[in-house]
C-alpha positions in Angstrom: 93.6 -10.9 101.4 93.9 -14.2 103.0 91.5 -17.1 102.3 93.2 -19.8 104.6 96.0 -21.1 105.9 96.9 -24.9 106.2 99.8 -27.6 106.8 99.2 -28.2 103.2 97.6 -27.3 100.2 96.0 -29.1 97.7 95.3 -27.8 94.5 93.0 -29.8 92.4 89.6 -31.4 93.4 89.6 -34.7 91.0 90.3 -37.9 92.1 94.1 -37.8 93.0 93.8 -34.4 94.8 90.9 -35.7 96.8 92.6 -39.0 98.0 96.0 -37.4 98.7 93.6 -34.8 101.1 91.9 -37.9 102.5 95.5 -39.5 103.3 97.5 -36.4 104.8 94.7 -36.0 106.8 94.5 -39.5 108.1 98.2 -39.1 109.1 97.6 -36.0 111.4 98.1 -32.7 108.6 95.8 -29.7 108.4 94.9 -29.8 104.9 92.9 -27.3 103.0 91.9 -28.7 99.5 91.2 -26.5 96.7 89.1 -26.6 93.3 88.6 -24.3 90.4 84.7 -25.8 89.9 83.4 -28.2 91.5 84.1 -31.2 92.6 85.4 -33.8 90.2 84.4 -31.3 87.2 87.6 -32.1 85.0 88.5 -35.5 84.0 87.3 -37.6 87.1 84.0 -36.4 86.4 84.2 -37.4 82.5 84.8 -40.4 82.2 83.0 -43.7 82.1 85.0 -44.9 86.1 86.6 -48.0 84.3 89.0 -49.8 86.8 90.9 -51.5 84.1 93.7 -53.9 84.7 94.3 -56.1 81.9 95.7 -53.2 79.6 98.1 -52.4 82.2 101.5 -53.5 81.1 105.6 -53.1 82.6 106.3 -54.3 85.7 105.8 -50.8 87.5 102.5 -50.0 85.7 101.3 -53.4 87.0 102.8 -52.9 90.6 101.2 -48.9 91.1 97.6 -49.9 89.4 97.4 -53.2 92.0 98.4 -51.2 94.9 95.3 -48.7 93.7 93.2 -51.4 92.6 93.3 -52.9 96.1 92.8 -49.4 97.3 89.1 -49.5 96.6 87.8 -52.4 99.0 88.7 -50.3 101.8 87.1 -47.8 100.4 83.8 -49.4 100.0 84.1 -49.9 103.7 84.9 -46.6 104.6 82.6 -45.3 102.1 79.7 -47.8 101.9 77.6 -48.4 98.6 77.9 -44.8 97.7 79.9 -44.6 94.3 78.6 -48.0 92.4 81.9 -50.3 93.0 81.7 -53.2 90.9 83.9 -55.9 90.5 82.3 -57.8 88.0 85.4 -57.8 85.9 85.6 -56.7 81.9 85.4 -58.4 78.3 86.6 -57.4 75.0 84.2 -58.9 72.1 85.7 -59.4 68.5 84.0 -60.2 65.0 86.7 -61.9 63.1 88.6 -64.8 63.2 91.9 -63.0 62.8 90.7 -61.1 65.6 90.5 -64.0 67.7 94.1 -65.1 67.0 95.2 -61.8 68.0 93.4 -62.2 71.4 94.5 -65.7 72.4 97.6 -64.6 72.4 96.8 -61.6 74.3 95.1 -63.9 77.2 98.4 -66.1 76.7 100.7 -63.3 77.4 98.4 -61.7 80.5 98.4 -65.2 82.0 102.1 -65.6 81.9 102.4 -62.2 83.4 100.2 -63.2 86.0 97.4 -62.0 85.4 93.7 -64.0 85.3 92.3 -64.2 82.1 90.1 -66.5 79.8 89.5 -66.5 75.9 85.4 -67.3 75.9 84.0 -68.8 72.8 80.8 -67.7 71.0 78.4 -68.9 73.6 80.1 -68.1 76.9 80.4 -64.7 75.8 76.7 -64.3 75.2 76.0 -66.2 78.3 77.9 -63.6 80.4 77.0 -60.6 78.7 73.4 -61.5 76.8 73.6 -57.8 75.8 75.9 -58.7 72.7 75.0 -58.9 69.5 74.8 -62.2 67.3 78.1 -61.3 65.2 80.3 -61.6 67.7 82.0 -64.8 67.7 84.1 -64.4 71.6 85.4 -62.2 74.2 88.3 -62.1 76.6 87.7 -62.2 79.9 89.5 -60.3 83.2 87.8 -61.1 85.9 90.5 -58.4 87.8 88.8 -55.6 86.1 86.0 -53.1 87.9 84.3 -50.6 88.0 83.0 -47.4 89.8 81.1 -44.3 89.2 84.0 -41.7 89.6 82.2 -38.5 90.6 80.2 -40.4 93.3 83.5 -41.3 94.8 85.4 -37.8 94.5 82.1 -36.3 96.1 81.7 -39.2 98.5 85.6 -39.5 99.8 85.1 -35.7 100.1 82.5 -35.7 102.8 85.1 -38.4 104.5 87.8 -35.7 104.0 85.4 -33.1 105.8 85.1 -35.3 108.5 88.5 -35.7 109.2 88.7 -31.7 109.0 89.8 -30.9 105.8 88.9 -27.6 104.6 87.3 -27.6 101.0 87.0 -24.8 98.7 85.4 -25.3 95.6 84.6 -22.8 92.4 88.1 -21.1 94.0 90.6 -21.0 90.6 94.0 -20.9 92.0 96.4 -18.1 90.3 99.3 -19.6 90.6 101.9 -20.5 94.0 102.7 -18.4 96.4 107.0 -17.9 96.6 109.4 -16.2 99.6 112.6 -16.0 97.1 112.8 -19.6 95.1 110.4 -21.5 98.2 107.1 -22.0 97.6 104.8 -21.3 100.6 101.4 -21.1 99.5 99.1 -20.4 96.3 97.2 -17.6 95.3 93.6 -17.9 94.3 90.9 -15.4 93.1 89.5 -15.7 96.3 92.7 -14.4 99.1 95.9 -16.5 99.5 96.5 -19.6 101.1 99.9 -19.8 102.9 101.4 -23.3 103.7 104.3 -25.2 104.1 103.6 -27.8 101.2 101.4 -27.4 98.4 100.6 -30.5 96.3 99.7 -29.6 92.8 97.0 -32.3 91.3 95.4 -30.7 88.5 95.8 -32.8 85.7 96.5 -31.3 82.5 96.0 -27.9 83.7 99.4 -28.5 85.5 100.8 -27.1 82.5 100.2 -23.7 83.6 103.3 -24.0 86.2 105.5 -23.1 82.8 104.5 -19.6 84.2 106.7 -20.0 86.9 109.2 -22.1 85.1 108.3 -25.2 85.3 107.6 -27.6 82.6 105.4 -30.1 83.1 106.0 -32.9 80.0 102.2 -33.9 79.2 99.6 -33.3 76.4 96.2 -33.6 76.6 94.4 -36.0 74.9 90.0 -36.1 74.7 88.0 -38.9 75.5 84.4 -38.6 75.2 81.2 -40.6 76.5 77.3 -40.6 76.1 74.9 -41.6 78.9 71.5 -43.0 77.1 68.2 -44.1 78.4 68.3 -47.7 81.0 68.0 -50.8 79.2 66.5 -54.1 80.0 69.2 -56.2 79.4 71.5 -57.7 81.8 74.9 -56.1 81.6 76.9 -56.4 85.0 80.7 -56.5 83.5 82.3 -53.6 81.2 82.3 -54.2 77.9 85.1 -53.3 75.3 85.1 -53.6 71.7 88.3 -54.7 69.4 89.1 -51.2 68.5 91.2 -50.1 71.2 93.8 -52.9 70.9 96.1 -50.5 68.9 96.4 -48.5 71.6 98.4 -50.7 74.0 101.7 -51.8 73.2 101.5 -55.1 74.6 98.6 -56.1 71.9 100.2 -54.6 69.2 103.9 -56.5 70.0 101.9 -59.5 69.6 103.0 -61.9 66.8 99.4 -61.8 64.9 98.5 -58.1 65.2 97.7 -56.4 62.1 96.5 -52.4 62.4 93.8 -53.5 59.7 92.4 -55.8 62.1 91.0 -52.8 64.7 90.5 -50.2 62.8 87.5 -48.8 62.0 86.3 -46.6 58.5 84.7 -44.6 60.6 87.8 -43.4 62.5 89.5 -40.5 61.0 93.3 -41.0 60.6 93.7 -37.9 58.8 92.7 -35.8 62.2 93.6 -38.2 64.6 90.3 -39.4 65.9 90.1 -42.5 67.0 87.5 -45.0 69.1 87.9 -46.7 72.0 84.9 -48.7 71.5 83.5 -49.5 75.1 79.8 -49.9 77.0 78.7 -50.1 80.3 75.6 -49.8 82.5 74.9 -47.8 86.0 73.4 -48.8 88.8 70.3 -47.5 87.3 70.7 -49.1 84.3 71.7 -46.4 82.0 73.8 -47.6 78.9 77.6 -45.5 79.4 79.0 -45.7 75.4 82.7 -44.4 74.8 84.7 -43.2 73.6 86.1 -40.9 71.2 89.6 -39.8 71.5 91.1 -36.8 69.2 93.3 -34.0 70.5 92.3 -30.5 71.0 94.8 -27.5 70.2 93.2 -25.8 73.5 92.0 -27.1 76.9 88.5 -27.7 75.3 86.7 -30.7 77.2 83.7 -30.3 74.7 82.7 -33.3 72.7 83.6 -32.6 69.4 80.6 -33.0 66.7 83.1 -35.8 64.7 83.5 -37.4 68.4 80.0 -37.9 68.8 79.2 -38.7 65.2 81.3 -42.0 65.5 80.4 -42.6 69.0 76.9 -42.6 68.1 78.0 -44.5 64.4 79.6 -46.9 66.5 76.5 -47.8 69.0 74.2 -48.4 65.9 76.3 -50.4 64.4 76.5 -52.8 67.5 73.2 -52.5 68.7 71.1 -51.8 66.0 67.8 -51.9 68.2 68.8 -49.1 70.6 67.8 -46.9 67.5 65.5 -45.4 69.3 67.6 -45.1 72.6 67.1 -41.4 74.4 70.6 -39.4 74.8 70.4 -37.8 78.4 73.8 -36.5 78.7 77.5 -36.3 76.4 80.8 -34.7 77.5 84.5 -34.9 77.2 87.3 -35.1 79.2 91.0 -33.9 79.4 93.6 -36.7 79.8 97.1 -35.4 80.6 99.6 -38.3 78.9 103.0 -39.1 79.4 105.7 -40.0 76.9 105.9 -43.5 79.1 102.3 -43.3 80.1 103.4 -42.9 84.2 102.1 -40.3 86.2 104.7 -37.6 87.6 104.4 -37.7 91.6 107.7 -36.0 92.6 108.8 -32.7 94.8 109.7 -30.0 92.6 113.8 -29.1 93.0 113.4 -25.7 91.5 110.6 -24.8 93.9 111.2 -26.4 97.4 107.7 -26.8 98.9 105.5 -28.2 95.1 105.0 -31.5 94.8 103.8 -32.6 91.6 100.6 -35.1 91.3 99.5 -35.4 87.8 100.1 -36.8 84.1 97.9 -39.7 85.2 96.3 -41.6 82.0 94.1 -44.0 83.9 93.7 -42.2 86.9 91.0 -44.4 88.8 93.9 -47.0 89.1 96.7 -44.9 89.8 95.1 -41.8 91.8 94.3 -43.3 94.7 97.9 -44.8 95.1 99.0 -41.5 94.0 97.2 -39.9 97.0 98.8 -42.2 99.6 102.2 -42.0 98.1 102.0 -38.4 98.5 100.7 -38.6 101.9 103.8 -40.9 102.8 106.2 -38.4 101.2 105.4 -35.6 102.8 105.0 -37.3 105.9 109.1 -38.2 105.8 107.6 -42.0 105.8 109.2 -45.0 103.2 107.0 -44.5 100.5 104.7 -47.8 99.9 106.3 -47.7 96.3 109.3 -46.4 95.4 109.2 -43.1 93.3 111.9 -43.2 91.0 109.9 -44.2 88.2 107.4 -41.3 89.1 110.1 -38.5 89.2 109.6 -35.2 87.5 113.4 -35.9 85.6 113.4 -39.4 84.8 114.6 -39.9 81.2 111.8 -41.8 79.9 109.8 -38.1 79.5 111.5 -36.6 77.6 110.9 -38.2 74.8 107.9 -35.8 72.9 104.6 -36.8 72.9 103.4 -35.9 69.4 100.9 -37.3 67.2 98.7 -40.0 68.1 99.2 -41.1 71.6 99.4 -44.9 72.4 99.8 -46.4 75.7 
């Protein structure tokens, strides 16, 4: 049975499959775009849509998250005020003073990288963000950082893609590709098959299911969780991130003064690898977003894990001891495919003429978007807007494993 048949196929309905629809159809292709749920259901819809460039580091890193960075002001035009783009830019508040002499340096070294930063003392940081608590004694400032709600712009860029006459199919769980000897010329879904001449795989970590047909994909999934509470009065317009996730970036943890004792928390749990990214935000509405919890499931499980929201939870009392009382309206999880070098894979497959890879993508609000053009240029024949090497599907940097605890 046939569902459709298309230029090209997109498998995946998150934010990189959705953008690379958007830009093939913009240069001319019949596209058909397929999901397994709905719309934005796996990690683009779990997460809290931070737009985060000061923990970007390596010269490529920097050079594909500003290409996708810049992505989203043309988006807000195409788009309009539909998916809460902020560009408020992001802090990171500490407690201590060895803290503090761990993040001057950090603002140093993002400043002679060329990035725009500021260390704020006591009162500037309660001037910007009044929602802090009395014990913290600074913040960092990036004023580069944003923000956006990342479901309201799959769904919204989606209805643009419609326009242009792309053909979406959601709750349609694709079997696996479609071959004629070792070409690939389609995919197979529960619903028919969809024949075309390229198919652009875009599923995130459930690319790992192309080891069926031979192909390994080198990622691993890790979990972040988040909570949506109750709106608050009080002003909060930037994101906010606490100390703990400096040991997850190499570039704070090269730094002369970094100690691991200085961002870790007791209420992390070494022993089973779960770890906070301590980090708050408000909607447009002015729901508090609190994240987020990071462990690493044995299965595909994008449940919060009880221990996940325990110290999530933990965590917000501890800051903001007077949102005791605070209603919990939603918590979930979300599957984050990670790299050994933290790069996403955007390359055509050899062994399968006619895949193209688009996954592995750690922080994919920065690096889908460019993803989806890059793709668009590829299969297009154009010069790619970036060059790929440092994507590729057999660069040397992935095969290192990624075991353990994973740190960017």
């Amino acid at each position: 049975m046939n569902l459709d048949k298309a230029g090209v196929v997109v498998v995946g309905g998150g934010i990189v499959g959705v953008t690379t629809a958007y830009f093939l159809a913009t240069k001319g292709h019949d596209v058909v775009l397929l999901e397994q749920r709905e719309l934005g259901h796996g990690a683009s819809g779990r997460n809290l849509g931070f737009l985060h460039m000061q923990n970007r580091h390596g010269d490529y890193a920097v050079e594909l998250t500003r290409a996708g960075r810049a992505l989203y002001d043309d988006f807000a035009d195409i788009l309009g005020p539909t998916f809460e783009y902020r560009s408020n830019g992001a802090m990171t508040f500490f407690y201590t003073d060895d803290q503090r002499r761990v993040y001057k340096e950090f603002v140093e070294a993002r400043i002679a990288d060329g990035f725009k930063a500021e260390l704020l003392d006591d009162q500037a940081a309660h001037e910007a963000a009044p929602i802090l608590p009395p014990d913290v004694i600074g913040a960092t400032f990036s004023p580069e950082d944003g923000q956006i709600r990342t479901p309201k712009f799959v769904r919204a860029l989606a209805q643009e893609c419609r326009r242009l006459g792309v053909r979406i199919h959601e709750n349609t769980p694709v079997l696996g590709p479609l071959r004629r000897g070792s070409k690939v010329v389609g995919v197979r879904t529960v619903g028919g098959d969809v024949s075309a001449d390229k198919v652009v795989w875009a599923t995130g970590i459930w690319s790992t299911m192309l080891e069926a047909e031979g192909i390994s994909v080198p990622i691993k999934a890790h979990r972040l969780g988040a909570v949506m509470l109750a709106p608050v009065e009080e002003k909060l317009d930037k994101i906010l991130n606490g100390p703990l996730a400096a040991k997850q970036y190499a570039h704070i943890r090269n730094l002369p003064s970094y100690r691991d004792e200085y961002f870790t928390s007791p209420s992390e749990d070494q022993t089973h690898a779960l770890e906070h990214m301590e980090c708050v935000a408000k909607t447009e509405n002015g729901n508090l977003f609190i994240g987020c919890p990071m462990d690493y499931p044995d299965q595909l499980d994008d449940r919060m894990p009880a221990a996940g929201l325990k110290l999530a939870i933990d965590s917000l009392l501890r800051t903001f001891p007077n949102y005791r009382a605070l209603g919990i309206e939603s918590a979930w999880a979300g599957l984050v495919p990670a790299t050994a070098d933290s790069l996403p894979i955007v390359d055509e497959v050899e062994e399968l003429p006619g895949l193209v890879l688009a996954t592995g993508h750690v922080y994919g609000n920065l690096a889908g978007p460019i993803t989806g053009r890059l793709v668009a240029e590829l299969i297009s024949g154009e010069q790619t807007s970036l060059s790929l090497d440092e994507l590729s599907l057999y660069r040397p940097s992935l095969a290192a494993p990624v075991d353990g605890v994973i740190r960017y």
